[in-house]
N, C-alpha and C positions, 0 to 999 in steps of 0.2 A: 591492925589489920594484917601489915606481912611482915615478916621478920628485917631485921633494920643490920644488917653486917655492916653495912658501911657507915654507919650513925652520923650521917652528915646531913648537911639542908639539904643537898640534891636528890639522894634519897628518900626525903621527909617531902619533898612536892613531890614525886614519882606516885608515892603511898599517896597522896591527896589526889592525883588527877587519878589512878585506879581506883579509890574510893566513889568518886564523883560519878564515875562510868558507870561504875558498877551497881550504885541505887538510883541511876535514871535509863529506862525503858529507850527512849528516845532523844540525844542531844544535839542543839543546834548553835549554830554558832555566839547567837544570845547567849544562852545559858553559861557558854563556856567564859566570856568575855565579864557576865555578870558576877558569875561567881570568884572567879580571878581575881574581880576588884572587890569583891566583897573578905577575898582572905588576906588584901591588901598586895597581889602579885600584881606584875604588870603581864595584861593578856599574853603578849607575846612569846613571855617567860613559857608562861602557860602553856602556848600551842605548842610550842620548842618541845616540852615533855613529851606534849602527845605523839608529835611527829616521830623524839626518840625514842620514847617506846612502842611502835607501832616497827618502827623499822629494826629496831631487836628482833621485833616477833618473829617478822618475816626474813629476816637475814641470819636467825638461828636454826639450829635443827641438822640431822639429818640428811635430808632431802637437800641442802645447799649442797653436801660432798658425795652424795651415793644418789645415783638418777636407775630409779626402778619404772623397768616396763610394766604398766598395770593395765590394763583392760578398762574400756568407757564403762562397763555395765560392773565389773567388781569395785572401782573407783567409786560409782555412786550409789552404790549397797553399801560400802565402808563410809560414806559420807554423811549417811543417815543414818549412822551409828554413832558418828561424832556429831551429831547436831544438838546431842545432849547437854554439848560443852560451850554451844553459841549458837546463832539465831543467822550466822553467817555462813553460806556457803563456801566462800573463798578460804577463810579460815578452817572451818572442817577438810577442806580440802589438804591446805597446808598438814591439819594435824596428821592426815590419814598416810598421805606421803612420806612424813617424819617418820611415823611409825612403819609404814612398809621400809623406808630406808635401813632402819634399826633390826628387822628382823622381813623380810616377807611370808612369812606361817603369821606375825605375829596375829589379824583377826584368827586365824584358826585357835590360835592356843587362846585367848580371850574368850571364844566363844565355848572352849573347854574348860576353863575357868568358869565361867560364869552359868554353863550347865551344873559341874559338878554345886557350885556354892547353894544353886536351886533346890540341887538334891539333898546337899546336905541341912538346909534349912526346913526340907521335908520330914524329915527322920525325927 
């Protein structure tokens, strides 16, 4: 599913718990515990992962070292442009922040991207 750089077990249950996420709609704390023991882990290993990749997400990026002034009403125009990528607001938020940190034009040149690519698809 994602590339393996570090080819270790820790890695190889990281890739299992994103896999797990990513083909269930809705996960509860069942699911998580069941499954765990069904690939022979112990739950808590388990939750460890999620915890740590959850707190990657949100302690990566941009927006932890560059703090951009943005506007309530253009924050949630850019937020429902990033809802493509998750069904979470707090996380599109996160993304849309990263990405204003990285560039603040950067929706404008997106939105010129993805005009011209329309155009070009026309032709």
């Amino acid at each position: 599913m994602f590339l393996n750089p570090e080819n270790n077990s820790k890695y190889i249950l990281k890739e299992k718990v994103a896999k797990f996420f990513s083909e269930k709609e809705l996960v509860t704390d069942k699911d998580v515990h069941d499954f765990a023991l069904s690939e022979k882990i112990e739950p808590s290993e388990f939750e460890e992962v999620i915890y740590e990749l959850l707190t990657s997400f949100f302690n990566a990026g941009k927006s932890k070292e560059v703090k951009v002034d943005v506007s309530k009403e253009l924050l949630e125009k850019e937020i429902e442009v990033e809802m493509e990528h998750t069904t979470c607001k707090i996380i599109a938020e996160k993304i849309v922040r990263d990405h204003l940190a990285e560039n603040e034009k950067y929706y404008e040149f997106l939105d010129k991207m993805e005009n011209e690519m329309k155009n070009s698809e026309q032709k």
